[in-house]
C-alpha positions in Angstrom: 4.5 7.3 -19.2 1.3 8.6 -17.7 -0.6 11.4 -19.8 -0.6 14.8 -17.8 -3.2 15.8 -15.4 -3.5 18.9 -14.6 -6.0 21.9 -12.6 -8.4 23.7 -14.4 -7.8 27.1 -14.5 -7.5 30.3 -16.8 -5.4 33.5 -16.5 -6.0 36.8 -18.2 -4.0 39.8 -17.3 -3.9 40.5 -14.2 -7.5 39.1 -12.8 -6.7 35.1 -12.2 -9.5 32.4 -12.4 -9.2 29.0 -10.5 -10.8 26.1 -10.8 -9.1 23.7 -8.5 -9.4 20.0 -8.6 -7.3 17.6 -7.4 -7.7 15.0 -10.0 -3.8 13.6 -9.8 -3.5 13.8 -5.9 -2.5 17.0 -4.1 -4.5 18.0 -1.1 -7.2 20.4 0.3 -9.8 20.5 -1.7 -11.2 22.6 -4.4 -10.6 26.8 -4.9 -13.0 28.8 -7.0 -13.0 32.4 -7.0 -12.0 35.4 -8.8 -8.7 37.5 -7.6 -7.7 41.2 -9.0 -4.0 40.8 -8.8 -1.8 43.6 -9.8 1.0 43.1 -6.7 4.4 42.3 -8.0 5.3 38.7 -7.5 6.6 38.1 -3.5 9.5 36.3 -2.6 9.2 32.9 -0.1 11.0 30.7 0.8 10.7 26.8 0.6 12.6 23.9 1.9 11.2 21.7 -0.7 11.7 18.0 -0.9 10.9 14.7 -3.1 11.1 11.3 -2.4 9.8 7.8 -4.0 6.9 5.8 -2.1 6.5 3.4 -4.5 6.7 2.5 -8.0 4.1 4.8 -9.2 3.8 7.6 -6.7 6.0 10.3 -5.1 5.6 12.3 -2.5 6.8 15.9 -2.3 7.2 18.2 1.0 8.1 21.6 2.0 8.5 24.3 5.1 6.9 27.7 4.4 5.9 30.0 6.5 2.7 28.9 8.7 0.5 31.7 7.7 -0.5 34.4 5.0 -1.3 31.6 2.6 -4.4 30.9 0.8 -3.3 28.0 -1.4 0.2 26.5 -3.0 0.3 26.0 -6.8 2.7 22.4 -7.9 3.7 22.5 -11.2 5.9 19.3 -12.6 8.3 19.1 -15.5 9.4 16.0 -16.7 12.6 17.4 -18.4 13.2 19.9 -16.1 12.4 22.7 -18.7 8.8 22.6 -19.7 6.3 22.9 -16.6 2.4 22.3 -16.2 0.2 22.4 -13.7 -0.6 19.6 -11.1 -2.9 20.5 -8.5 -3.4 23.6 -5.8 -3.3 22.7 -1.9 -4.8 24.0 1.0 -2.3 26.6 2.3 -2.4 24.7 5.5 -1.1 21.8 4.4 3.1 21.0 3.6 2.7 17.8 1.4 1.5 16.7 -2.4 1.5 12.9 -3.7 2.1 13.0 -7.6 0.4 9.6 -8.2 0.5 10.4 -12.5 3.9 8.7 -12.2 5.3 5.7 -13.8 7.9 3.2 -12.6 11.6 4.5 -12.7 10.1 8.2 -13.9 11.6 11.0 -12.7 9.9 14.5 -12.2 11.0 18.0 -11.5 8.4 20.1 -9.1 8.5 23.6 -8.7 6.0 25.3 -6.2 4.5 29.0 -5.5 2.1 30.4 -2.9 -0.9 32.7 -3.4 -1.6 34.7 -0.6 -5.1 36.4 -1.8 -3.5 38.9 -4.2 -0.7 37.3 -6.2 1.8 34.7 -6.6 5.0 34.3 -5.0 7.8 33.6 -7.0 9.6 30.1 -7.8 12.2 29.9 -5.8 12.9 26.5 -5.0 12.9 22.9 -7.3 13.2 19.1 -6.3 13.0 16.3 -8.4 12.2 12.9 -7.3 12.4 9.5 -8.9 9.9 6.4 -8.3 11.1 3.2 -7.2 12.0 0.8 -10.2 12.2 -2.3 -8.6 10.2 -4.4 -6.0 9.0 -7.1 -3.7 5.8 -8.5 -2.2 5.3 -11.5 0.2 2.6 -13.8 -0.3 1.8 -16.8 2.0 4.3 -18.9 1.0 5.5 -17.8 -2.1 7.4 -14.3 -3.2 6.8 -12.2 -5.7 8.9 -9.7 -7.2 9.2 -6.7 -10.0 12.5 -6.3 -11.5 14.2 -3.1 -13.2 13.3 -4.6 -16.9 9.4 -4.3 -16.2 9.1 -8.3 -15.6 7.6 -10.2 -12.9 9.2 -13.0 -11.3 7.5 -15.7 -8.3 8.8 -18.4 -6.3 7.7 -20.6 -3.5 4.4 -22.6 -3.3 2.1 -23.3 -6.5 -0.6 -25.1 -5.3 -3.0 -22.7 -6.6 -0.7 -21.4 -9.7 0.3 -18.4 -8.0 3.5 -18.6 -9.6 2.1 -17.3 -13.1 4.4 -19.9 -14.9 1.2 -22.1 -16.6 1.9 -24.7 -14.4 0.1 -25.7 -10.6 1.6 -28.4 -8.4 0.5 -29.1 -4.5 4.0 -31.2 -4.3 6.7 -29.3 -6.6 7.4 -25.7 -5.3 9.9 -23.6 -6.9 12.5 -23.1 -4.8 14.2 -20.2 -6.9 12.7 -17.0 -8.8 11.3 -17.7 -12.3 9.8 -15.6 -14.7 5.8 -15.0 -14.8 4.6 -15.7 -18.1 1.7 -14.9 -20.3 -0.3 -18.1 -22.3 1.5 -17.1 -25.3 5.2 -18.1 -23.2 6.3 -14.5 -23.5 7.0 -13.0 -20.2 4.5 -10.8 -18.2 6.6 -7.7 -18.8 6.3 -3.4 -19.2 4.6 -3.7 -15.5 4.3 -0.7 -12.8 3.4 -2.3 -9.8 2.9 -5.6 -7.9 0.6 -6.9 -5.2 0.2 -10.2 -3.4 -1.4 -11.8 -0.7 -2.3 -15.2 0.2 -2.1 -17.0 -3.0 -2.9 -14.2 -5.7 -1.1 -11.8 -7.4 -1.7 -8.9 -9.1 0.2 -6.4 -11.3 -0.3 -3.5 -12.9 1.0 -2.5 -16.4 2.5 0.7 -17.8 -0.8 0.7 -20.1 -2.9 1.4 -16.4 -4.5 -2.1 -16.8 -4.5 -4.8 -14.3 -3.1 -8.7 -14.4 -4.2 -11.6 -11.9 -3.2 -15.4 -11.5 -3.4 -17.5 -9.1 -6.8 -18.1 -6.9 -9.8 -17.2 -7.9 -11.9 -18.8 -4.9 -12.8 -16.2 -2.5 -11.8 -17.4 1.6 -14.7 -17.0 3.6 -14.8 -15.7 7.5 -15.8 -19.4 8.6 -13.0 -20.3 6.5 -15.1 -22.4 4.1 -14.0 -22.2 0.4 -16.9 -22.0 -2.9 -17.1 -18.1 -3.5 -15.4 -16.7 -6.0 -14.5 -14.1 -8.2 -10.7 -13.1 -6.4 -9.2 -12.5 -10.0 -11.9 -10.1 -10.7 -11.7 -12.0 -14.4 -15.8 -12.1 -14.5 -15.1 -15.5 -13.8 -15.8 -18.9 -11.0 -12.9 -20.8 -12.3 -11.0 -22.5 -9.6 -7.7 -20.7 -10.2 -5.7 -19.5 -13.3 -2.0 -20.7 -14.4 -1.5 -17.7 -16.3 -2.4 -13.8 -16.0 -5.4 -12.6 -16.8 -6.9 -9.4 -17.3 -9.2 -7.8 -14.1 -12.3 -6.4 -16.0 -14.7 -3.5 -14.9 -18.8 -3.7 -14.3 -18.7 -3.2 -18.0 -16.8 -6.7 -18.8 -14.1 -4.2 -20.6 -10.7 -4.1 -19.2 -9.6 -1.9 -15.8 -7.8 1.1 -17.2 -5.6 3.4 -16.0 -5.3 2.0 -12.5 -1.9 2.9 -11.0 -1.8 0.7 -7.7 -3.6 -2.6 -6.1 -3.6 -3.6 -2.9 -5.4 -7.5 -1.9 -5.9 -9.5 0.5 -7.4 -12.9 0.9 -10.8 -11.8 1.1 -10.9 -9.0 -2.0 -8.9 -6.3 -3.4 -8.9 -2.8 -3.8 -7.4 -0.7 -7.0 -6.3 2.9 -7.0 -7.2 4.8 -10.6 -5.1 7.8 -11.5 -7.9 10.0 -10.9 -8.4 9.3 -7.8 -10.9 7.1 -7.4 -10.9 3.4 -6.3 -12.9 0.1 -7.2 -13.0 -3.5 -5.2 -13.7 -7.4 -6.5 -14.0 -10.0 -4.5 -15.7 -10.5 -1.4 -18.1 -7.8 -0.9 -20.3 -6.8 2.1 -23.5 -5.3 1.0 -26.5 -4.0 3.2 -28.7 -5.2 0.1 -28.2 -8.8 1.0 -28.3 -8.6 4.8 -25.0 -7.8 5.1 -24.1 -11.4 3.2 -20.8 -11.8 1.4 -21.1 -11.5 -1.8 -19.2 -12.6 -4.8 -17.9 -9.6 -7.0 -16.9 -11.2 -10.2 -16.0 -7.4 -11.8 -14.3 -4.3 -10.4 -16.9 -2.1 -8.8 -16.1 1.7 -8.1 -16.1 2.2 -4.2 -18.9 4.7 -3.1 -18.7 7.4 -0.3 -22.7 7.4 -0.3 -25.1 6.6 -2.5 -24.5 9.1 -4.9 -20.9 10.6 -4.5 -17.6 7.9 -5.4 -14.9 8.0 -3.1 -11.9 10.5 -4.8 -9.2 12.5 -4.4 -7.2 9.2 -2.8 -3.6 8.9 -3.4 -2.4 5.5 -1.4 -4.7 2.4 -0.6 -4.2 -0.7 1.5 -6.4 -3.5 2.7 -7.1 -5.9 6.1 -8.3 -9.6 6.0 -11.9 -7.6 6.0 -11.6 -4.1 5.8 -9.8 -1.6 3.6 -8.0 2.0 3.5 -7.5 5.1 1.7 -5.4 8.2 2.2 -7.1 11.1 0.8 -4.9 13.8 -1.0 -5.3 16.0 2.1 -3.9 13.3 4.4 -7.1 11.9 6.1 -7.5 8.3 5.4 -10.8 6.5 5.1 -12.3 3.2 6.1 -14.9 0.6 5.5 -15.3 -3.0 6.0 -14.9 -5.2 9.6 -13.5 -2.7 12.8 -14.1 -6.2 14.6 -10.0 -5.5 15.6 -10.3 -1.3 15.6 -8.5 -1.7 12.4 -11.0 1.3 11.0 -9.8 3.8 13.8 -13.4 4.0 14.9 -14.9 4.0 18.3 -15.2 0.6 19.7 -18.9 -1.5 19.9 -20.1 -3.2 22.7 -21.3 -5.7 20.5 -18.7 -6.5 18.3 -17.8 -10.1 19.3 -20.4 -11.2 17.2 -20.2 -14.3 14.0 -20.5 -13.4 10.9 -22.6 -12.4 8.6 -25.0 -10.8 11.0 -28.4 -12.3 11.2 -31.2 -10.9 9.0 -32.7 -10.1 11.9 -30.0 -7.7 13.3 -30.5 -3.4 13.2 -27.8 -2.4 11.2 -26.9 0.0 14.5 -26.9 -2.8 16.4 -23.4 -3.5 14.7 -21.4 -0.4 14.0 -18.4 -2.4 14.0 -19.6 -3.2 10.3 -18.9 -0.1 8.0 -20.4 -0.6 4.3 -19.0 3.0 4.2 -16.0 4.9 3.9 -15.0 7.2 7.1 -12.2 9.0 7.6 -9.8 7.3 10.8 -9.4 9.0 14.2 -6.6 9.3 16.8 -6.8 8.6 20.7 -8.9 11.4 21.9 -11.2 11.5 19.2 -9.3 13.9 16.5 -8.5 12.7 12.5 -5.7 11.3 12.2 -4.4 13.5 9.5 -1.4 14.3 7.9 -1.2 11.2 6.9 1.2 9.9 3.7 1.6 6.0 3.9 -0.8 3.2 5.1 0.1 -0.5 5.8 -2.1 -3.0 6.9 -1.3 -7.0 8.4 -4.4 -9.1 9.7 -6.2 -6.9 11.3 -4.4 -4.1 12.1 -2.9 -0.7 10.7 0.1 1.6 10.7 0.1 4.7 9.3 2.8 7.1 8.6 2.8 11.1 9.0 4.5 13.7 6.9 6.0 14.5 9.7 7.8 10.9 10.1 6.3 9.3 12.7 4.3 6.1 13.1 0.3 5.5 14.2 -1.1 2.1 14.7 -5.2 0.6 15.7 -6.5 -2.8 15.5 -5.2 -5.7 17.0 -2.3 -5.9 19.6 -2.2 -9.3 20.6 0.9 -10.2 19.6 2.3 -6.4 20.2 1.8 -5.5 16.4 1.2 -1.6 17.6 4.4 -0.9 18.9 2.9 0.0 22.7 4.0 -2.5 25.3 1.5 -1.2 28.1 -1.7 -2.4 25.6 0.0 -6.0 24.5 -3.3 -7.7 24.2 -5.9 -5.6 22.9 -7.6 -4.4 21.0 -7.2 -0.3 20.1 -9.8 1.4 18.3 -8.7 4.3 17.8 -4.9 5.3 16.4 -2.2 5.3 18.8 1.6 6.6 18.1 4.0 3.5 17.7 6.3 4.0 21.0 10.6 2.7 21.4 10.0 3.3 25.0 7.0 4.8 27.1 8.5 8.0 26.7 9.7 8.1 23.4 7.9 7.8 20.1 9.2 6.1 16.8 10.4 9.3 14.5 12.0 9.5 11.4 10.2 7.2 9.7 10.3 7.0 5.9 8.8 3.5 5.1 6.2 1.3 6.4 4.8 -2.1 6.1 2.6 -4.5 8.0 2.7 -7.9 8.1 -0.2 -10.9 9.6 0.8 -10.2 13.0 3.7 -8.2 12.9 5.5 -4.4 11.5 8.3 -2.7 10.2 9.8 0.4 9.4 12.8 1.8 8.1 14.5 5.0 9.6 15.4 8.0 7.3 19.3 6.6 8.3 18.7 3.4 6.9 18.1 1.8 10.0 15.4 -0.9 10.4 12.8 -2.0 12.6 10.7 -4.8 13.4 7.9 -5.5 16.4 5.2 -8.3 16.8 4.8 -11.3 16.2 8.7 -13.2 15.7 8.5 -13.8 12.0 11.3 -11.8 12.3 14.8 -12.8 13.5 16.9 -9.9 15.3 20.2 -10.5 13.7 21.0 -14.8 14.1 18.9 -15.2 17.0 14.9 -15.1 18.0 15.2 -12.9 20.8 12.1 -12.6 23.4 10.6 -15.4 22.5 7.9 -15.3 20.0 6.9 -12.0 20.2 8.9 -8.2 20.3 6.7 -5.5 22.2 8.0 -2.1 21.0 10.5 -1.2 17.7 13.6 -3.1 17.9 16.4 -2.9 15.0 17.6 -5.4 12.9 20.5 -6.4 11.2 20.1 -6.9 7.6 23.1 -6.3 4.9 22.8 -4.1 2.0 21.2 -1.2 3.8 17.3 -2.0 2.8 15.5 0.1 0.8 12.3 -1.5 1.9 11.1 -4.5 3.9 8.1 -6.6 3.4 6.3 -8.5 5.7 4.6 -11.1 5.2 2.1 -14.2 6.9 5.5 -16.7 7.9 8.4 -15.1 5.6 9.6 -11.5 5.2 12.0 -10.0 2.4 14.2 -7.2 2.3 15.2 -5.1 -0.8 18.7 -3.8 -1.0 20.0 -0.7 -2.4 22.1 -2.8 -5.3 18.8 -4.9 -6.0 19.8 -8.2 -3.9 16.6 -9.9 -1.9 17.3 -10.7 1.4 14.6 -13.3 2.7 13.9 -14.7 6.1 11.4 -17.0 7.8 9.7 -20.1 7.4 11.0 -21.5 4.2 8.9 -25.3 3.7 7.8 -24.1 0.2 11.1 -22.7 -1.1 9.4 -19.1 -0.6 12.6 -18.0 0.4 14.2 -18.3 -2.9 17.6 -19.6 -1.9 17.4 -22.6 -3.5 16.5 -25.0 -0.2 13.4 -25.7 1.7 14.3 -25.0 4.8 17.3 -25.2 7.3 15.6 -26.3 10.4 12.3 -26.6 12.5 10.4 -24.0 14.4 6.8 -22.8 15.1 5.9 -19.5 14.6 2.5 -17.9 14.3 1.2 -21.3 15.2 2.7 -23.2 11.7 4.9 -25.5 11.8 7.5 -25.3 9.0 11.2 -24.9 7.9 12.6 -22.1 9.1 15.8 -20.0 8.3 16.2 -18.1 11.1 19.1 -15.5 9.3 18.5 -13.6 6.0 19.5 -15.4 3.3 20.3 -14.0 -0.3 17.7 -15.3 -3.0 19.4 -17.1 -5.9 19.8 -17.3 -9.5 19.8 -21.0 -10.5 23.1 -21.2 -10.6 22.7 -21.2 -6.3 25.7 -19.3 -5.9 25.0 -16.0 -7.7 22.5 -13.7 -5.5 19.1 -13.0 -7.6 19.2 -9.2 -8.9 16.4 -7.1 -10.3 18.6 -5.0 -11.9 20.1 -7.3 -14.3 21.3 -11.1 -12.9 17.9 -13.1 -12.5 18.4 -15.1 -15.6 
């Protein structure tokens, strides 16, 4: 369990003192002032709410009255008895992500307003429970967390991706087995899980951070030789076994509570807020070269201030995100695809890296640093709670439920039929029909060249790319334009998408896995049930979920309890 964080501040009699700041993620910045308070406390009412993201962060929302509000105060309980402080929020704002959460935790929120004079009193409670289980798609392999804190991979292991001290380009595993440290014991007491092309990542309950799997860094003329993926302060090839990500001081990452990666680099989320990145770097230093980052770096805003107060991260094949507490999110890397959400170049059809020669105006579609995303006419995109990102594009979801998307639509990846094609720089909402935008959203996730989303209701959808089957057929052809549902059993929880193969989590803790299957990735104990071409690879393809296995093929793989 996660120590405490909580706001500055000091009250004596009646004159109140605050010191806001944000450290464990609410929203709106910092409040300082003095306030003679001697008004009994006021009554409000709140419709307050909390629901899971992910394994280490909820989120928690409310309806209050729109004005007379200088700032809410969240206070948490972890027993429901004892409260302390979290964080102050703008009073404009109706949202607060608690990211000082561990896997399976729950915690009890009460809130108050301050309207300039005094408090109002608590008159409403939720509590909310992070997810304790799941799942992450990699290339061709799976990855998954279950319920006991262990981490178990199938599929392709070319590369030792599957964390079990062994690497084989000819001998997948074609059902889940355990990840394992060099001493045998299994990888276990972990928070959180990441994947991407042939590299994992997990975090532990202790904050730090575990890698296998590549270490050799993908290059954007695809040539291989950089390194430094595992963020190990090593150029080994690859590792068979976890190892630890270290910081520019060669000491262990700490307290990290998320990573997202990609095949380029990867990003990590800290507690407090702030972020670092290993891997392929882009620095203005080096004439914009790529750079090999053997050790977590922290992530700047400028040259003197870090990036902070972020709550949720996520990265492209060359760019990466952050969602700031107050629901703005940030971006820096490649908008070669829009993916940033920043106004389009005339020169951004350009190879890469740019020539020595070049202005760095020349090529704004090259951001070495963060900015915050904007919406078709200009505006922030704001309100923002959850961020997904495939290839090169985004989706983003709002507080309010529905989806926006930017990058790349070429294969229809933004949900808008009437753009199939191009590319959108700046964030568009994610449309079922010209008419009518997706709402009542609750989950996200973007896959190479595809998305997904799951309703409040339970209901699920998928547009893109056709990795995807719609129920037992692939319907359209290769490619779905706008949200259509799919039929998947158990109810998902959430859905993850990945470059050839999705999975879906059920309520009860079954996998369901779909897609191209040549590298046992799906987990069901085959390699494959047929032919197809998607996404231009040819492979085995199950074209209807399938239930990943135990060994014992005919007992469905659980993470909460039957993987043995």
């Amino acid at each position: 369990m996660k120590k405490w964080m909580r706001i500055a501040g000091t009250i004596a009699l009646s004159v109140l003192t605050i010191f806001g700041t944000n450290a464990c993620g609410g929203g709106g910045g910092d409040f300082t002032g003095n306030f003679t308070t001697e008004k009994a406390p006021f009554e409000m009412e709140f419709d307050l709410q909390a629901r899971a993201m992910s394994t280490t962060r909820i989120l928690l929302t409310w309806e209050a009255p729109e004005s007379g509000t200088d700032y809410f105060e969240i206070e948490g309980s972890d027993d429901g008895v004892d409260y302390h402080a979290l964080s102050t929020v703008s009073g404009d704002l109706r949202f607060f992500s608690d990211i000082t959460v561990s896997r399976a935790q729950t915690r009890h929120y009460r809130i108050r307003a301050f309207d300039g004079t005094s408090f109002s009193i608590y008159s409403a409670t939720a509590a909310g429970t992070t997810d304790d289980v799941a799942i992450a798609v990699g290339a061709q392999h799976s990855l998954a967390l279950a319920a006991d804190g262990t981490v178990w991979a199938w599929g392709k292991n070319h590369y030792g991706q599957l964390g079990d001290g062994t690497q084989s380009d000819h001998e997948p595993r074609i059902y889940p087995q355990p990840v394992i440290r060099e001493t045998g014991a299994p990888l276990d007491k972990i928070v959180a899980i990441s994947t991407s092309w042939n590299t994992n990542f997990a975090v532990a309950e202790d904050g730090t951070v575990w890698a296998w799997g590549m270490n050799a860094v993908m290059t954007i003329s695809s040539n291989w030789g950089q390194n430094g993926y595992l963020g190990n302060g090593t150029t080994v090839e690859y590792s068979v076994f976890p190892v630890k990500v270290l910081g520019e001081n060669g000491l262990p990452l700490e307290n990290i509570v998320s990573v997202s990666t990609t095949a380029n680099f990867s990003i990590a989320l800290s507690a407090e807020g702030t972020v670092y990145t290993w891997g392929q770097i882009l620095s203005m230093d080096h004439q914009y070269e790529l750079n090999a980052v053997l050790n977590a770096v922290q992530v700047m805003r400028n040259d003197e201030d870090p990036l902070q107060e972020i709550v949720s991260i996520t990265c492209t094949g060359s760019s990466r995100l952050a969602i700031s507490s107050n629901g703005t999110v940030w971006g820096w890397g490649s908008n070669h695809g829009g993916e940033l959400g920043q106004p389009s170049s005339d020169s951004w059809i350009i190879q890469w890296p740019v020539p020595e020669s070049a202005a760095p105006e020349t090529y704004s579609w090259i951001q070495l640093q963060p900015m915050q995303m904007r919406k078709d006419g200009g505006e922030l995109l704001e309100n923002i709670v959850s961020i997904s990102s495939g290839l090169d594009h985004i989706l983003a979801l709002s507080v309010d439920g529905k989806v926006f998307a930017c990058g790349s639509n070429e294969a229809g990846q933004l949900g808008d039929e009437t753009l199939h094609g191009m590319n959108i720089f700046l964030a568009i909402p994610v449309m079922l029909a010209p008419d009518t935008p997706l709402e009542n959203i609750v989950s996200i996730d973007a896959g190479m060249t595809s998305s997904a989303a799951i309703a409040e209701d339970g209901t699920a959808y998928f547009w893109g790319a056709m990795t995807l089957p719609l129920g037992s057929n692939w319907v359209g052809g290769p490619q779905t334009l706008t949200p259509t549902e799919l039929t998947l059993i158990g109810n998902p929880r959430r859905i993850a998408t990945g470059y050839f193969h999705n999975m879906a989590l059920s309520q009860d803790g079954t996998i369901l896995a779909w897609g191209e299957n040549h590298n046992g990735q799906l987990g069901d104990g085959h390699q494959g049930t047929g032919e197809c071409t998607c996404h231009g690879a040819s492979g085995k393809i199950s074209d209807t979920p399938v239930f990943a296995l135990t060994v014992e093929e005919s007992i469905p793989f659980n993470l909460y309890g039957n993987h043995e």
